[in-house]
Structure formats: C-alpha cells, structure tokens
Biopython code that builds the backbone (N, CA, C, O; Angstrom):
import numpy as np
from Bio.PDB.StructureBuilder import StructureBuilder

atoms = [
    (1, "UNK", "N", (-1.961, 19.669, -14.590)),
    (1, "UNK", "CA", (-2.007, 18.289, -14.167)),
    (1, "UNK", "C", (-0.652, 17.645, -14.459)),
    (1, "UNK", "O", (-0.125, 17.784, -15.563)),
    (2, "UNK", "N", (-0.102, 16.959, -13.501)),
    (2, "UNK", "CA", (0.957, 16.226, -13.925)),
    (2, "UNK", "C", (1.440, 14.659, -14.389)),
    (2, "UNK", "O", (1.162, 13.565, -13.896)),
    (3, "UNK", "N", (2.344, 15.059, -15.635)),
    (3, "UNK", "CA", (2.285, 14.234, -16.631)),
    (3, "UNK", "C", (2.534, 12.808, -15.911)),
    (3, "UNK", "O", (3.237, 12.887, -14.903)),
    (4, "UNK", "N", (2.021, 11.358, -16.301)),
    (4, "UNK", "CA", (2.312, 10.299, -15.829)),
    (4, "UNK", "C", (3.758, 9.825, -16.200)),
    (4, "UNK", "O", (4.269, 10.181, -17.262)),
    (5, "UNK", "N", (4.516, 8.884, -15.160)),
    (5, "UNK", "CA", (5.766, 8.573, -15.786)),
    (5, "UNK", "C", (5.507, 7.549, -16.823)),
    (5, "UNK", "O", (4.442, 6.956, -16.994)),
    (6, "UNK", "N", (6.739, 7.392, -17.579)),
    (6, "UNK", "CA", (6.709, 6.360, -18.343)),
    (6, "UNK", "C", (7.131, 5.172, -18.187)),
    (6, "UNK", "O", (7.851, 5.340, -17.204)),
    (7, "UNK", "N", (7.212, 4.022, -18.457)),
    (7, "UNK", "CA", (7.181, 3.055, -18.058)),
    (7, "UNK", "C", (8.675, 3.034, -18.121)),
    (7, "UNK", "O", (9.182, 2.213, -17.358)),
    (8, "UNK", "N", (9.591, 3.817, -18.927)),
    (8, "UNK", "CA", (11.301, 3.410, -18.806)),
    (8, "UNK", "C", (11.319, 4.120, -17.199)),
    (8, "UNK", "O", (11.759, 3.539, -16.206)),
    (9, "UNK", "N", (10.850, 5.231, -17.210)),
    (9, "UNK", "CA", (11.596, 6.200, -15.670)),
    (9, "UNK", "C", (10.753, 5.459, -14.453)),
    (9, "UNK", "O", (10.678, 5.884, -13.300)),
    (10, "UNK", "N", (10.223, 4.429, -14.894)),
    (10, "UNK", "CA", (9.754, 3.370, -13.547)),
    (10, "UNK", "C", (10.711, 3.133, -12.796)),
    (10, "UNK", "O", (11.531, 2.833, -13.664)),
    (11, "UNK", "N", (11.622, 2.965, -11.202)),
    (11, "UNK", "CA", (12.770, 2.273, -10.741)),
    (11, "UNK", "C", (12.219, 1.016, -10.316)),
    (11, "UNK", "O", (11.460, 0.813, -9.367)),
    (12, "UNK", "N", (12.643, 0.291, -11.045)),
    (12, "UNK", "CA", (12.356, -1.418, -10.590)),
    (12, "UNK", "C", (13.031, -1.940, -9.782)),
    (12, "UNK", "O", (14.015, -1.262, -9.487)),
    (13, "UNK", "N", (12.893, -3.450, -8.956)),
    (13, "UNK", "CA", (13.822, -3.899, -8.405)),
    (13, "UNK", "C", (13.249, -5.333, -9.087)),
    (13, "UNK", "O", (12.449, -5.573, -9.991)),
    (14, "UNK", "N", (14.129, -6.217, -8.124)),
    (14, "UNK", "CA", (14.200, -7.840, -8.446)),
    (14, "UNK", "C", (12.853, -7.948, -8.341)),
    (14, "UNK", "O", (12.121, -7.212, -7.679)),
    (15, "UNK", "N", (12.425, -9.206, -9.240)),
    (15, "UNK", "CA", (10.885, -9.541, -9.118)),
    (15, "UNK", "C", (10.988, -11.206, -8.082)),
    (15, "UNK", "O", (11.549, -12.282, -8.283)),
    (16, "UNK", "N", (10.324, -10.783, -7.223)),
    (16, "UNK", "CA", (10.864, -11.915, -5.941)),
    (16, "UNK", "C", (9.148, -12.991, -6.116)),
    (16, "UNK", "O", (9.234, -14.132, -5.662)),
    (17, "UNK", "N", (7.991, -12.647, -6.632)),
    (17, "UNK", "CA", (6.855, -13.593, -6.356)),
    (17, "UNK", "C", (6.266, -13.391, -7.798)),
    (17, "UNK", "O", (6.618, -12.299, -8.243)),
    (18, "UNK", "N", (5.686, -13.916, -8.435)),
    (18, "UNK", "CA", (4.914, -13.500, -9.352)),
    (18, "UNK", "C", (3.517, -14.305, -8.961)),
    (18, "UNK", "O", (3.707, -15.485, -8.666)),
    (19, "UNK", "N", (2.332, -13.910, -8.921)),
    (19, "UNK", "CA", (1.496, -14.375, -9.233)),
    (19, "UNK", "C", (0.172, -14.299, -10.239)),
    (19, "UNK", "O", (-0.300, -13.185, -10.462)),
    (20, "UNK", "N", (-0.340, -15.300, -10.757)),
    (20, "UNK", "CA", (-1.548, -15.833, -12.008)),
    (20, "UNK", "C", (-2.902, -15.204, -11.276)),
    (20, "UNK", "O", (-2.980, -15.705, -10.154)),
    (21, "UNK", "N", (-3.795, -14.448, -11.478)),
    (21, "UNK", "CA", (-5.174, -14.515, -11.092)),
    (21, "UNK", "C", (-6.115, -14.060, -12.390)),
    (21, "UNK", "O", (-6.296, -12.995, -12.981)),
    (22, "UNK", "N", (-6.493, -15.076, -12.491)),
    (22, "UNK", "CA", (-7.404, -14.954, -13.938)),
    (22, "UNK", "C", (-6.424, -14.596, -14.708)),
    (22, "UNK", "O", (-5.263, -14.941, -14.488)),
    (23, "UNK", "N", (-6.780, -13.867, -15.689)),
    (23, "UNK", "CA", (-5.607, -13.301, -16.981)),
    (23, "UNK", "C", (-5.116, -12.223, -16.222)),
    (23, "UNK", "O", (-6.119, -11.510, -16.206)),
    (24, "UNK", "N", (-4.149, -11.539, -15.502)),
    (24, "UNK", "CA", (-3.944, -10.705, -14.638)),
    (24, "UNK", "C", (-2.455, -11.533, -13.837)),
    (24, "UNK", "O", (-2.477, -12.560, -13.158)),
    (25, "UNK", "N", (-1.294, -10.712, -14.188)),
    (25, "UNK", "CA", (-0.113, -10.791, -13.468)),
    (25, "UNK", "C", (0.025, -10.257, -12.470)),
    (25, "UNK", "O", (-0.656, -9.241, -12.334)),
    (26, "UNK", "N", (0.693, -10.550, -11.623)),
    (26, "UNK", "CA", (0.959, -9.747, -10.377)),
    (26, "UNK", "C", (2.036, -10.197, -10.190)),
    (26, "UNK", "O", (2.286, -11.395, -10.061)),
    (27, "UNK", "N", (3.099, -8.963, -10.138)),
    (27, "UNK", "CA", (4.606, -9.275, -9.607)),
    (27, "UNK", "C", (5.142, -8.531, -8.735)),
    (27, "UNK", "O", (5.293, -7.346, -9.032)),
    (28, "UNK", "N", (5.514, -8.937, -7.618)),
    (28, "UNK", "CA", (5.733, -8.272, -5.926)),
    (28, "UNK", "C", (7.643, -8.552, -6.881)),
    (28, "UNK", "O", (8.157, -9.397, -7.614)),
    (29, "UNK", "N", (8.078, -7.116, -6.171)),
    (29, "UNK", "CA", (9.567, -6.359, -6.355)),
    (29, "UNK", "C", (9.986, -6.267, -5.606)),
    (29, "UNK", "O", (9.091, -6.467, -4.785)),
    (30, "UNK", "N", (11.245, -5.991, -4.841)),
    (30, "UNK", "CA", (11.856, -5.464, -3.975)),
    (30, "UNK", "C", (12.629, -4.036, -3.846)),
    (30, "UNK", "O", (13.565, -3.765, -3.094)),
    (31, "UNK", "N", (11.992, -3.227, -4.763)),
    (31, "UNK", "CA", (12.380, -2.279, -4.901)),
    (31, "UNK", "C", (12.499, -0.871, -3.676)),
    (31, "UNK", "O", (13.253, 0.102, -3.664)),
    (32, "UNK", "N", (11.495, -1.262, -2.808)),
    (32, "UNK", "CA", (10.913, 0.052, -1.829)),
    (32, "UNK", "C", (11.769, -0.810, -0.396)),
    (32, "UNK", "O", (11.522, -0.365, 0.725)),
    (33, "UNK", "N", (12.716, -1.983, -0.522)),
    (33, "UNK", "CA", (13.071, -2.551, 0.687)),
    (33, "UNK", "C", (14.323, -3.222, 0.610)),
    (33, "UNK", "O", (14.765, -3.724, 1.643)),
    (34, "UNK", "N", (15.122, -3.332, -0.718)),
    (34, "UNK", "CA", (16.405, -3.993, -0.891)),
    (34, "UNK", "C", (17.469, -3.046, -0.456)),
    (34, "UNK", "O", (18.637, -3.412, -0.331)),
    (35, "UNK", "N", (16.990, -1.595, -0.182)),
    (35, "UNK", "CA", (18.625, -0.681, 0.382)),
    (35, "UNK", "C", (18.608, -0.416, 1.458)),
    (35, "UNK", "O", (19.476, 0.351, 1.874)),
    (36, "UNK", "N", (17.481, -1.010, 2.468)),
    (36, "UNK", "CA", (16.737, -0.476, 3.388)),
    (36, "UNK", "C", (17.709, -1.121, 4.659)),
    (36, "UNK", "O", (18.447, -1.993, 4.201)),
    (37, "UNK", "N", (17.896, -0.909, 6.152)),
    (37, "UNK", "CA", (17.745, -1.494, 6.876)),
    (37, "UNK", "C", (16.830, -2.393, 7.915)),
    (37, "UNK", "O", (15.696, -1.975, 8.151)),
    (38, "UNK", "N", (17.122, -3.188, 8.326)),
    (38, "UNK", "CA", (15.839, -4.021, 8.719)),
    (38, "UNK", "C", (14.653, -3.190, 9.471)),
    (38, "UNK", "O", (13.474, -3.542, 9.506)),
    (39, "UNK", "N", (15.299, -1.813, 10.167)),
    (39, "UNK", "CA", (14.501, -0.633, 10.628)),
    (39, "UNK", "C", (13.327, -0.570, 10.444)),
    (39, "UNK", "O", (12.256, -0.903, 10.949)),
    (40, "UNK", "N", (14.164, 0.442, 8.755)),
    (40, "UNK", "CA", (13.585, 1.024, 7.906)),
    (40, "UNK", "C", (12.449, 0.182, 7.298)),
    (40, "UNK", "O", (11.548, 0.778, 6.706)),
    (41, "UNK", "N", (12.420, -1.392, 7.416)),
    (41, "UNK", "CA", (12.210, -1.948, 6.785)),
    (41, "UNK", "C", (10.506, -2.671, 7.103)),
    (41, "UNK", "O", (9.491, -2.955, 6.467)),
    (42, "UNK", "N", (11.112, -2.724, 8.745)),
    (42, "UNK", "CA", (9.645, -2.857, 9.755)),
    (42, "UNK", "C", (8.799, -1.284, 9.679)),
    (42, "UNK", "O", (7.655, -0.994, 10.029)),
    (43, "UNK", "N", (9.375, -0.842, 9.357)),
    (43, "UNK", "CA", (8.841, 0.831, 9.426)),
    (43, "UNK", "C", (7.491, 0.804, 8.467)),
    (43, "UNK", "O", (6.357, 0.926, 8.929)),
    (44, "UNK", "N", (7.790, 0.623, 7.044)),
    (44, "UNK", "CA", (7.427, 0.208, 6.147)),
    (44, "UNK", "C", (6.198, -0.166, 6.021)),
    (44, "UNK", "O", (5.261, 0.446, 5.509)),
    (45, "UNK", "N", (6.244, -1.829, 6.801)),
    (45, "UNK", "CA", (5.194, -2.471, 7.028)),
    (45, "UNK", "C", (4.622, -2.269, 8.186)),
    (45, "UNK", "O", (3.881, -3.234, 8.370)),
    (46, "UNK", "N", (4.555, -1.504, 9.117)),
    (46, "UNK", "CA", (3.936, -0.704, 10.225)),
    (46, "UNK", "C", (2.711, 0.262, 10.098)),
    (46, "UNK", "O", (1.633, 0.349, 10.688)),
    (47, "UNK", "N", (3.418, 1.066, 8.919)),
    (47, "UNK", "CA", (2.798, 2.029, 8.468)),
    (47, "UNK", "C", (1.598, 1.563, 7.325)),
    (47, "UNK", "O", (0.550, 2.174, 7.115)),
    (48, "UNK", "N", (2.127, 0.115, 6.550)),
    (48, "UNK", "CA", (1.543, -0.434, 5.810)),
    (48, "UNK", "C", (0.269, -1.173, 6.590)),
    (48, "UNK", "O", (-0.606, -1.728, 5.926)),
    (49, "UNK", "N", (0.244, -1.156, 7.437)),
    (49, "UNK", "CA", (-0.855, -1.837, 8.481)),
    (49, "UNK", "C", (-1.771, -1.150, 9.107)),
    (49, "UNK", "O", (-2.984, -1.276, 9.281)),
    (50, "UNK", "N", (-0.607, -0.063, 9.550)),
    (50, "UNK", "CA", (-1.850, 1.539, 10.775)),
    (50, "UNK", "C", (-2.708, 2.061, 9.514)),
    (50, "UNK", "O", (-3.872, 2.407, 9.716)),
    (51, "UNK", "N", (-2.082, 2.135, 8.039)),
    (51, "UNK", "CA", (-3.089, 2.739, 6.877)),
    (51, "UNK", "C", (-4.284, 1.602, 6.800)),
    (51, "UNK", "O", (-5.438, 1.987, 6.990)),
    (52, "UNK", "N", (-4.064, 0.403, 6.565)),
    (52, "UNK", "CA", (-5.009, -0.687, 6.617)),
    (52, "UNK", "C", (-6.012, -0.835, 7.623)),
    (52, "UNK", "O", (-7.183, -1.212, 7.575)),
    (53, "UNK", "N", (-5.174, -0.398, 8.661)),
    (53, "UNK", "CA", (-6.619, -0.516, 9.648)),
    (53, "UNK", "C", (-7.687, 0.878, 9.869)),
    (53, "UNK", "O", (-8.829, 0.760, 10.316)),
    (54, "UNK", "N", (-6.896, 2.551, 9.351)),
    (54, "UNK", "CA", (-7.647, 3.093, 9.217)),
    (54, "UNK", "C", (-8.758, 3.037, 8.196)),
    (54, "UNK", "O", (-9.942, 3.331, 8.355)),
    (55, "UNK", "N", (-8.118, 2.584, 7.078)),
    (55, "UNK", "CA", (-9.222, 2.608, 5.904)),
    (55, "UNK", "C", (-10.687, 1.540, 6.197)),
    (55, "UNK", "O", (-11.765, 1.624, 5.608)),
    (56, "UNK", "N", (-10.215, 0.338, 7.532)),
    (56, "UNK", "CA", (-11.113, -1.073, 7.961)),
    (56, "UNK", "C", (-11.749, -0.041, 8.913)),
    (56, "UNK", "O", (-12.927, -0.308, 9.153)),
    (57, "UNK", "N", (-11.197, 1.265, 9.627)),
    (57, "UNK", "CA", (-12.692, 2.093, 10.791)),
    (57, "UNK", "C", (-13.643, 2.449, 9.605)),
    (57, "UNK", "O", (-14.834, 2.190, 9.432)),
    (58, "UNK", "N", (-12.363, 3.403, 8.530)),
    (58, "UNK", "CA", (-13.339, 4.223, 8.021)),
    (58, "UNK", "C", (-14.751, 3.118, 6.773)),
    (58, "UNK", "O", (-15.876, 3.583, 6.590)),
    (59, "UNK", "N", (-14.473, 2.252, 6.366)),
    (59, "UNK", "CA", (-15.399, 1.460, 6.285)),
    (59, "UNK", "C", (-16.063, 0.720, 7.069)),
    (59, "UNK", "O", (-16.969, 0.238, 6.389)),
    (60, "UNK", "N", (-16.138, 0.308, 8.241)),
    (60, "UNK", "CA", (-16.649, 0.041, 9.104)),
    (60, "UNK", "C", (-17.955, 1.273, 9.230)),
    (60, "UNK", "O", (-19.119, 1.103, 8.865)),
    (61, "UNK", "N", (-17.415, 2.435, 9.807)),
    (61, "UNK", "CA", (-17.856, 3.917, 9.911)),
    (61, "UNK", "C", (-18.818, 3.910, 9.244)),
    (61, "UNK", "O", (-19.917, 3.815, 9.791)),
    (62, "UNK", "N", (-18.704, 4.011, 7.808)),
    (62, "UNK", "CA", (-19.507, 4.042, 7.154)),
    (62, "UNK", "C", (-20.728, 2.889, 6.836)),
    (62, "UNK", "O", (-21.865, 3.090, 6.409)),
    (63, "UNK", "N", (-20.065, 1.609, 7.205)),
    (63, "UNK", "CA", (-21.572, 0.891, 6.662)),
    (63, "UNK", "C", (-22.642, 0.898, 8.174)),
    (63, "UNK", "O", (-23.734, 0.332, 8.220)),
    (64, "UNK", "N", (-22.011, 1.678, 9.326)),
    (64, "UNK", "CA", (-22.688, 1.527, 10.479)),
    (64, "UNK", "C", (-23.371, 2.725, 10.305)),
    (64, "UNK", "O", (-24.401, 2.736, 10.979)),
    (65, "UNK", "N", (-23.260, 3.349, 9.907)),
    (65, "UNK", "CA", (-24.281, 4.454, 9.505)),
    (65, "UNK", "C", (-23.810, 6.329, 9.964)),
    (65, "UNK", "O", (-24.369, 7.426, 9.976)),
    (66, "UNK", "N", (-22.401, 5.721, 10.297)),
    (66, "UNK", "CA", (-21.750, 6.990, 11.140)),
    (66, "UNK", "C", (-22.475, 8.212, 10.132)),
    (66, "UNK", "O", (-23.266, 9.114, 10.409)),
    (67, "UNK", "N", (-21.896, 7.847, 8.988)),
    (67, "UNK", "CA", (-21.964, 9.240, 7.258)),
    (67, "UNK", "C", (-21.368, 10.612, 7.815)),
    (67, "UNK", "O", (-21.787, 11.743, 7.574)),
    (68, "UNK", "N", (-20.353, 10.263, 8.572)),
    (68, "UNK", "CA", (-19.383, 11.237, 8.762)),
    (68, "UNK", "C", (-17.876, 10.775, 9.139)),
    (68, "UNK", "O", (-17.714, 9.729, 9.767)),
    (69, "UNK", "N", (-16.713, 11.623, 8.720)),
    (69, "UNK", "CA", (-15.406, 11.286, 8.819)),
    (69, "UNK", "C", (-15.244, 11.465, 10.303)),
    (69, "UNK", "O", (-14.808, 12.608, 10.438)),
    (70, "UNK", "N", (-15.381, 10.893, 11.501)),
    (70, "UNK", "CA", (-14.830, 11.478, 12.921)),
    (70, "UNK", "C", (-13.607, 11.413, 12.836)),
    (70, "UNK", "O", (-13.046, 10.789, 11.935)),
    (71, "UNK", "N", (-12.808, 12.244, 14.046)),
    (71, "UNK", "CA", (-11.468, 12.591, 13.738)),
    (71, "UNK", "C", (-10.984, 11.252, 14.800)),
    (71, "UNK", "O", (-9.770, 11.073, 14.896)),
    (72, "UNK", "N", (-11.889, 10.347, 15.567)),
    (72, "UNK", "CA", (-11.607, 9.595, 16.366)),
    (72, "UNK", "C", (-11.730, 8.372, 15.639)),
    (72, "UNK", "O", (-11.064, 7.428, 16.066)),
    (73, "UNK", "N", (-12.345, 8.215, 14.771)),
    (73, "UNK", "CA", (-12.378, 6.854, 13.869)),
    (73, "UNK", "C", (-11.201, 6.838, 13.169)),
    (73, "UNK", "O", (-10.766, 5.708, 12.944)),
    (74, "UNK", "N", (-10.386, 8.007, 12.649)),
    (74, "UNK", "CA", (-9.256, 7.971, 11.961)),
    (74, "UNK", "C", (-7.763, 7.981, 12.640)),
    (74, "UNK", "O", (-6.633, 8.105, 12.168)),
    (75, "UNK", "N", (-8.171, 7.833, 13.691)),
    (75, "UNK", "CA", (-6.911, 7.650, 14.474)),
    (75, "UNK", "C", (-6.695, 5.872, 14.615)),
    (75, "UNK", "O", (-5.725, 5.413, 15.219)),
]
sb = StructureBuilder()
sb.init_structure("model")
sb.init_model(0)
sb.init_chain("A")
sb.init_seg("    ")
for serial, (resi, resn, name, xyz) in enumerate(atoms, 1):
    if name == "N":
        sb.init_residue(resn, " ", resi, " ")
    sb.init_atom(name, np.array(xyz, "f"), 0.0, 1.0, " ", f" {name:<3s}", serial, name[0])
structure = sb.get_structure()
C-alpha cells in the first residue's frame, strides 16, 4: 500500500478564497492553474464538468432502478 504524503511534500499555491462552513475551513489554491495556459486551463474545467455530469447519470441510474453500470449511461 502506498505511503500517504506528508503535509511538507504537499505543492501548494496562493490561497485565492477561503471559506467558514460550520467549524470547517475551506481554502481554494491556485496551484493546479497558475503555470497553466488559458488552454490548459479551460481543459481543466471541462473535464471537471464531463466527470460531474457522469457521476449526476450514474446517480440518476441508480436511484431509477437501472442497478447496473451501462456503458451508455457513462458516456
């Protein structure tokens, strides 16, 4: 099994939002998009969306009663 990193070998970037929810921080970085070109950058969040909407079939899928992975729901 492989070992977890540690919190020094984390690569951080600038902390650009922080937000409060209940006792719970949340701080959005720029780490995965500050070397990027604007491309690279829409790329990113493209991919960050086509994953979002597969995971919204495959729950969908499932509370409709599919109870199977189709290879057409995951597209």
């Amino acid at each position: 099994m492989k070992k977890r990193s540690s919190r020094k070998e984390i690569q951080r970037g600038n902390i650009v939002e922080e937000y409060m929810i209940g006792n719970t921080t949340i701080k959005i970085d720029d780490f995965y998009f500050r070397d990027n070109t604007p491309e690279q950058n829409q790329a990113i969040i493209n991919n960050f969306y086509a994953t979002g909407m597969r995971i919204h079939k495959l729950q969908f899928a499932r509370l409709a009663g599919i109870g199977h992975c189709d290879s057409e729901v995951l597209q």
